[in-house]
Structure formats: C-alpha cells, structure tokens
C-alpha positions in Angstrom: -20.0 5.8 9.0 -17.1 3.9 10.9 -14.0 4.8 8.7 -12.4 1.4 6.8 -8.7 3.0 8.8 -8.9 5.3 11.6 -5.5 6.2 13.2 -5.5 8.4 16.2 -2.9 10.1 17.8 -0.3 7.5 16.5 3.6 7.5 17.9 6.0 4.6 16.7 9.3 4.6 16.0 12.8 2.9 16.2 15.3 2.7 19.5 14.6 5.7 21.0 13.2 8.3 18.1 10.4 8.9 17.2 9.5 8.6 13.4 5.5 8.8 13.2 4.3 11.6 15.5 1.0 12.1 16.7 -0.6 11.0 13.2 -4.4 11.0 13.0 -5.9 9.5 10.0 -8.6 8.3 8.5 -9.8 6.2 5.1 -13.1 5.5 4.7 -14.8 2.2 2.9 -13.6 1.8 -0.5 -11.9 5.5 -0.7 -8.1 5.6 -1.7 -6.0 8.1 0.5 -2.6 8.8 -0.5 0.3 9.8 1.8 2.9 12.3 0.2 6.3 13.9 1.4 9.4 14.0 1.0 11.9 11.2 1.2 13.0 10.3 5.2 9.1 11.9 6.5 7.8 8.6 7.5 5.8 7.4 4.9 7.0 3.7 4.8 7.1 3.6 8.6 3.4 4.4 8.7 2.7 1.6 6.3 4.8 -0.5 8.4 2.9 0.3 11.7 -0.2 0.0 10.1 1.2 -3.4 8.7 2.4 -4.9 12.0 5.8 -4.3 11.3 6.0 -1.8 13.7 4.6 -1.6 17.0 3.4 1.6 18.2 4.1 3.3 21.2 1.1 5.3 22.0 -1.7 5.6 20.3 -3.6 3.0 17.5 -5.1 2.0 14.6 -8.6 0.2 14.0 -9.5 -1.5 10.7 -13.5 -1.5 10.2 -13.7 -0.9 13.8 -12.0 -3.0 15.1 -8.5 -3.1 16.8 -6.3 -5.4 16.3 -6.0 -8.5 18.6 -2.3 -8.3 19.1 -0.4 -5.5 17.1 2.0 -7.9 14.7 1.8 -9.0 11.5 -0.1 -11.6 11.8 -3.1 -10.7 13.7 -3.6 -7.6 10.7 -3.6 -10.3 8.4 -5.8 -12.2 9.6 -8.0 -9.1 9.2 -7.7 -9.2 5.7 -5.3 -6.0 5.4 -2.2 -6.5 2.8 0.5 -4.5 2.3 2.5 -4.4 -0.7 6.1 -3.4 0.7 8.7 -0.5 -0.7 10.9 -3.1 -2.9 8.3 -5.4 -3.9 9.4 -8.4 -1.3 8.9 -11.0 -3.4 10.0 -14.3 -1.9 13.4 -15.9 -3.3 13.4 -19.1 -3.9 10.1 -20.1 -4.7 8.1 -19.6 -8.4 5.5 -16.8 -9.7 2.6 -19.5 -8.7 4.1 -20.7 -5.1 4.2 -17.1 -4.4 0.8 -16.5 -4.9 -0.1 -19.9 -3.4 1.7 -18.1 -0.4 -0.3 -15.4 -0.6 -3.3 -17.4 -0.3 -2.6 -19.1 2.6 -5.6 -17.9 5.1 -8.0 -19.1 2.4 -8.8 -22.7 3.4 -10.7 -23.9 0.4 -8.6 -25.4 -2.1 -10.8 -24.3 -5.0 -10.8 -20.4 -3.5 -6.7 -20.9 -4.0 -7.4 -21.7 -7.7 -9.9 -19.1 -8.7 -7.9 -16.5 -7.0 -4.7 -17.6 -8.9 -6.9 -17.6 -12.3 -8.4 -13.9 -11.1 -4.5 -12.9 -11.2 -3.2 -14.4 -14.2 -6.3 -12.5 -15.5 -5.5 -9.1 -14.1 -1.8 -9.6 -15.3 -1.1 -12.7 -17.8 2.2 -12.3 -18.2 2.3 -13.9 -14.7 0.6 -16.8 -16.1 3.1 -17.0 -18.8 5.7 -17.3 -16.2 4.2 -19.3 -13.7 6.6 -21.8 -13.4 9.6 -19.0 -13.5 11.1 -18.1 -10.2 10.1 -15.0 -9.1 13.7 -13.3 -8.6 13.9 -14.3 -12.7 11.0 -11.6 -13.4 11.9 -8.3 -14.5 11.0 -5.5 -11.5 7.6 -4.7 -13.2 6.8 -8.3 -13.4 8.0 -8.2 -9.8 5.4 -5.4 -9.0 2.7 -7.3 -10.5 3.5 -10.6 -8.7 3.9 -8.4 -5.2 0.1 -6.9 -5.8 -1.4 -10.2 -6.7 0.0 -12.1 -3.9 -1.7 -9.5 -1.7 -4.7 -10.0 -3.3 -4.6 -13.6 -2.8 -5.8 -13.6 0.7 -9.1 -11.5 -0.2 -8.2 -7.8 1.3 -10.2 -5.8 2.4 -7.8 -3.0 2.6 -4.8 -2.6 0.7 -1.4 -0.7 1.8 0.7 0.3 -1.1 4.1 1.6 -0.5 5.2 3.6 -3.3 4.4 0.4 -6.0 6.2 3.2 -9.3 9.8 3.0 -7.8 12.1 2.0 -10.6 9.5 1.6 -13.1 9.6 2.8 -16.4 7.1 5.9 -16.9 5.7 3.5 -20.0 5.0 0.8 -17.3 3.8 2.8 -14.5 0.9 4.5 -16.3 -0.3 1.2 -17.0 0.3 -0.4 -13.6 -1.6 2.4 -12.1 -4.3 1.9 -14.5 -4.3 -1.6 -13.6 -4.6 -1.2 -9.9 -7.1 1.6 -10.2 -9.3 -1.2 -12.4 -8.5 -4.1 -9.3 -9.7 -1.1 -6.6 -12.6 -0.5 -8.2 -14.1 -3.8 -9.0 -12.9 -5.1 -5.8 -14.1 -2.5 -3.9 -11.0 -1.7 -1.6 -9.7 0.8 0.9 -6.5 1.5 0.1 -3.9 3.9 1.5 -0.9 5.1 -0.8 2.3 6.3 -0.4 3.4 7.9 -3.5 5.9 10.6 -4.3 4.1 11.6 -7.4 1.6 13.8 -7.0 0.6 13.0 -10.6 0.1 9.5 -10.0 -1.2 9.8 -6.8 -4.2 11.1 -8.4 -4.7 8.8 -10.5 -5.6 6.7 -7.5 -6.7 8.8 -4.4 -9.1 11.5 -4.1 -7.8 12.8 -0.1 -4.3 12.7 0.7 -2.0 13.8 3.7 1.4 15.2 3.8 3.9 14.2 6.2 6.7 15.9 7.6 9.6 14.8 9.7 6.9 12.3 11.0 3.9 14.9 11.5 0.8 15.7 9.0 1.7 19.0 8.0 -1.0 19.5 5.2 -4.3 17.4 4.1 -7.1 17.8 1.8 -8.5 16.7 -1.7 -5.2 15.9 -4.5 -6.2 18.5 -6.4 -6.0 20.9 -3.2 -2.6 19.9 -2.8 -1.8 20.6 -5.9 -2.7 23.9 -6.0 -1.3 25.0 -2.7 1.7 26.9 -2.7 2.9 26.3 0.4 2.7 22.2 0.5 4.1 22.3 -2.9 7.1 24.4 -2.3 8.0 22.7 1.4 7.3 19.3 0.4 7.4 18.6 -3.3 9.7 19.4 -6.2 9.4 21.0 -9.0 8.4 17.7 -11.1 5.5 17.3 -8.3 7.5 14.4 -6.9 8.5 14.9 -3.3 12.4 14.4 -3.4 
C-alpha cells in the first residue's frame, strides 16, 4: 500500500544548521501518527517542511505518491495537505466567516464554499455564533477551532497539526481532541501530530515517533512509548509531557 506521507532520509534546516536530520517517516491512509519530544527537537520544523514552509536540503517527502511539483507552500496545497500552525495563525483583520472563506479558496464552486462553511459551523457552532466577529476578538479556543476549520475548508486529504492543546484549558482540550478525533474519523484523514502529551496524543494516534535534537530516536505504537523506560525518562517528563 503506498503510505498517505512517506519521508525518506529528510535534512532541512535554517542558515547553516541542521534542524531535521535524516528523518524517515511514514503515515499511511487515514492512520494518525504523532510526533513527540522535547521542546527545541524539531517537531514544528518537520511540520513546516512537510508544509512548504521549509525547503529541504536533501532528501523528500511524497504525499499519496506523489512529490510535490515545486517544494513551497503552495504547490502542497494544492495537494490538498493543511496544516494547522503552532499559534493557531489566524488571519487579523478579517472575520470568523472570511477566514474560512479563505480557507476555501482552491474550491471553485461557490456552493462547495457554502456547504463547507455550514459543515464547520456544525462541527463547532460557536463559530457560527460569531461569524461576523473578527477573528483576533475570539477567545484562543475559539481561535483553535477557527484555525482547524479553515484547514478543512479546502477538502484535505491530510492534515498537519502542530501541537493544536497549547494554552488551552485542560476542560477545553479534552473536548477539542474529542472533536477532532470525530472530524478524522468521518472524514477519513491522514494526519500527523505533534503533541507534547503523551496522554493526548493517544487519544488521536495509534504509531508515533520521538525526535531528538532533530533525529528519530524511538518509534512504535503510543502505548509502546508509554511503557518504555528509556524514551520516557530521555524524552518526556514526569507528567508524560515532553518539557
């Protein structure tokens, strides 16, 4: 079965260091994989090379087997892969709905724009509530939300999530993860995660990979990782989050 995300022997960075080294990787269709490790490993950089964010300097990455046309943002897109950014990145200045509407923008049927907007006020109606609201006015889980439905707008076929429980309440990230595990499901999506809760990775993944200082250093099922000693001592805390 050609894997949904296959990265092979992947080097990027910034200037002259190296941040991902030699990363191989794999997600297959509709299977969530999380990434774990400790703060400054190179988790968001990954998700920023798989993105287009970040161009790499060996190696690659094919979506459904297929590379890439150009590696940039766009190009990725345009092969229906979103990424939901560390920070949310919703865009200042415009509403909830013209964010979404910008979301949407690959889909060229008017009437697909609308039902997708309905399908997110669905999966989240506080968003509909505040659809005329700008964006920056929404609190950060309403942020969150907004962030993942706008990704979902333009019909993904694999969805990059960086870390979406940062500065959450615990409250509200049991039910945003519950949320999200519903959307994956019934949409059917390949997702990779990057999560420093082991905890709440699971909720979400069944594989995951551990980076260090750029480098897998450990992979296997969550609940592997879990129960290895090793992993959890060099790369996670005591809470199961990596620091």
């Amino acid at each position: 079965m050609t894997p949904a995300i296959a990265i092979e022997h992947l080097h990027a960075g910034y200037g002259a260091a190296d941040v991902i080294k030699d990363v191989s990787m794999s997600v297959v269709d509709g299977e969530c994989v999380a990434v774990l490790g400790a703060n400054g490993a190179g988790k968001t950089s990954l998700l920023r090379v798989m993105s287009g964010l970040v161009v790499p300097r060996s190696g690659g990455v094919r979506f459904f087997g297929e590379a890439p046309r150009r590696h940039d943002a766009q190009s990725i897109a345009a092969m229906r892969i979103a990424h939901v950014p560390e920070g949310r990145g919703t865009i200042s200045g415009l509403t909830v709905e013209e964010n979404l509407r910008v979301g949407g923008y690959q889909l060229r049927d008017g009437a697909g724009v609308r039902s997708e907007i309905e399908q997110c006020f669905a999966q989240f109606p506080i968003l509909r509530t505040y659809r005329r609201r700008m964006a920056t006015s929404l609190s950060g889980g309403e942020q969150q939300m907004l962030a993942i439905s706008r990704a979902l707008m333009m019909q993904p076929r694999a969805l990059l999530l960086d870390e979406p429980s940062f500065g959450l309440a615990p409250k509200l990230v049991l039910s945003l993860y519950d949320k999200i595990a519903d959307i994956v499901a019934r949409r059917r999506l390949s997702v990779v995660l990057v999560e420093q809760s082991i905890e709440l990775a699971e909720r979400l993944a069944t594989r995951a990979y551990v980076l260090k200082n750029g480098r897998i250093a450990g992979e296997g099922t969550v609940q592997e990782l879990r129960s290895s000693v090793a992993l959890h001592d060099a790369y996670l805390s005591r809470g199961g989050s990596a620091s």
